[in-house]
N, C-alpha and C positions, 0 to 999 in steps of 0.2 A: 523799331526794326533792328537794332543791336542787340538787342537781346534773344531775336529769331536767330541772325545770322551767326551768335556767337552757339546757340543750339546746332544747327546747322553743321556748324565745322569739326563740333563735339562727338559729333554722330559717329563719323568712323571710328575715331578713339575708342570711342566704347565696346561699338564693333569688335575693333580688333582687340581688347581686354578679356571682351568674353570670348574672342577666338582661341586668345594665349591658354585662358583659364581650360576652356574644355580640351585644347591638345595637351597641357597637363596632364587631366586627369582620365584622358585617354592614354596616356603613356604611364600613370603609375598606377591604373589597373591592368595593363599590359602584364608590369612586371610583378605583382599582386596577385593577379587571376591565380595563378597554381596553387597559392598559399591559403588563399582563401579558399577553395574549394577545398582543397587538405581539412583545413580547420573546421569548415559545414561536415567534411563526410564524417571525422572523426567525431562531432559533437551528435550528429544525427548517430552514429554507432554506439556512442556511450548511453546515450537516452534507451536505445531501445534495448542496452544490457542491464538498466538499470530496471526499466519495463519490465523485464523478464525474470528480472532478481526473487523478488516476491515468489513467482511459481516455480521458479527453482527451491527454492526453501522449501515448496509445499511438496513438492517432489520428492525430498527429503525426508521430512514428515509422513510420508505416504508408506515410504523404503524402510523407516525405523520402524511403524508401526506392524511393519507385514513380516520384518524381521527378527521383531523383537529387541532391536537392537538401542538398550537403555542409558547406555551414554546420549546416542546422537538427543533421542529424547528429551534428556534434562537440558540440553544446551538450547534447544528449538523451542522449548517452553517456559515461559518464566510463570512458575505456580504466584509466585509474591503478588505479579499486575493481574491478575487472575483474580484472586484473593480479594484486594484491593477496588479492583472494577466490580465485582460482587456487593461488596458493603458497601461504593460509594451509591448501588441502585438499591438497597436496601434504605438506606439514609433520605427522604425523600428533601431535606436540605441542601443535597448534592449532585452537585450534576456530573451524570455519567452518561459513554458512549452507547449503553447498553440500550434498544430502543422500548422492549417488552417482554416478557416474560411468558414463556409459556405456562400452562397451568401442573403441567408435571413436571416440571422446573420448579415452581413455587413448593408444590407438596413434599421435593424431595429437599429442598429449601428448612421449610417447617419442619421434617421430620431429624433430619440434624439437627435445627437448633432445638428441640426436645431431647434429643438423647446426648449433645454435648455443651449445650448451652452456648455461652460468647462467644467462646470457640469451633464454634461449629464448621467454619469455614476453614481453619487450619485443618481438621480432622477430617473431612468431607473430600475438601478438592486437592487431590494428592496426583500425582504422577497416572498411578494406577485409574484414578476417576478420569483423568483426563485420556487416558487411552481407551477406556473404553464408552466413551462419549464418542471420538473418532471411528473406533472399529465397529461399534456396533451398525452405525449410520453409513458407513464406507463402500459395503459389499451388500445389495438386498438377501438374503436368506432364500430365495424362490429362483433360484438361477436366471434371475433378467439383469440386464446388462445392470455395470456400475453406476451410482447414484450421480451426476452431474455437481461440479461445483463448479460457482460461479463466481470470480472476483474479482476488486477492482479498487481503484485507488481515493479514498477519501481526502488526503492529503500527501505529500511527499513523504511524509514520516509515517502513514497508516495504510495498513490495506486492510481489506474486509472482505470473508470468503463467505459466501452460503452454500452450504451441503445439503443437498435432498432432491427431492424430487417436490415436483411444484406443487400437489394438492396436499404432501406431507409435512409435517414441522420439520425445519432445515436446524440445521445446528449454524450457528454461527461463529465463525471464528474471525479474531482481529489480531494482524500481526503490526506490532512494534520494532522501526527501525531502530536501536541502540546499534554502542559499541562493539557489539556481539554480533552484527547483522540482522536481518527478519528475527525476529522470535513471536509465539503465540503469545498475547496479551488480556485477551478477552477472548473467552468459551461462553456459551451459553446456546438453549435452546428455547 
């Protein structure tokens, strides 16, 4: 029975322990609440401008190409991971993000490397090719509304657009966040 009664006596102790402990942390969420809701709203606003980053870039992208305007271009696209993402789906030892190839991708593929050999892909996928891979596929040619793209985020560092319309071959594009922000990393169709 000493061992009930010494329970027993314990009881309120304890009680009032866990009484101390929750008016604690009912008094340093008190003073907390504002800082912490500060900190949620500001992290919930930086996520969704970081959300948004990506289609600003493409919006960008959109504005050079309608402008013609050839700086913003070279800075929005990096030909080298272009290039690079190319031969490593060429290479079938290497894995790349590229998923498939279309077949008029393939033949315009083939027909570079006949007329410039190894280098086909230095010679091929230029500024110029990559603009009008974008403009062509941009606007339909039949006055019906603009083509839809669709994108979204593969990883924190990747995003991945498809351009077309859904029964047509979409162009693919994958942007790379570097130091530079968004850039076009991978084109293909």
């Amino acid at each position: 029975m000493r061992a009930r009664e010494k329970a027993v006596l314990l009881m309120p102790a304890l009680a009032r322990s866990r009484h101390r402990i929750w008016v604690l942390i009912r008094h340093w969420w008190r003073l907390a609440r504002r800082s912490v809701r500060r900190l949620s709203i500001l992290g919930l606003a930086l996520v969704i401008l970081y959300g948004l980053w990506p289609y600003a870039t493409l919006w960008r992208l959109n504005r050079a190409l309608a402008q013609g305007d050839e700086t913003t271009l070279e800075q929005l696209v990096d030909l080298d991971a272009i290039r690079e993402e190319l031969a490593r789906r060429l290479n079938k030892e290497r894995v790349s993000a590229i998923d498939g190839l279309s077949d008029n991708f393939i033949e315009w593929l083939e027909l570079g490397i006949r007329h410039h050999g190894i280098h086909a892909l230095e010679h091929s996928v230029t500024l110029d090719w990559v603009r009008e891979q974008l403009t062509s596929r941009r606007l339909p040619k039949d006055g019906s509304p603009p083509i839809p793209a669709v994108g979204f985020f593969e990883n924190p560092r990747y995003f991945r657009v498809r351009i077309g319309q859904r029964n047509a071959q979409p162009v693919i594009l994958r942007l790379h966040l570097d130091r530079q922000g968004w850039r076009v990393s991978t084109l293909y169709y």
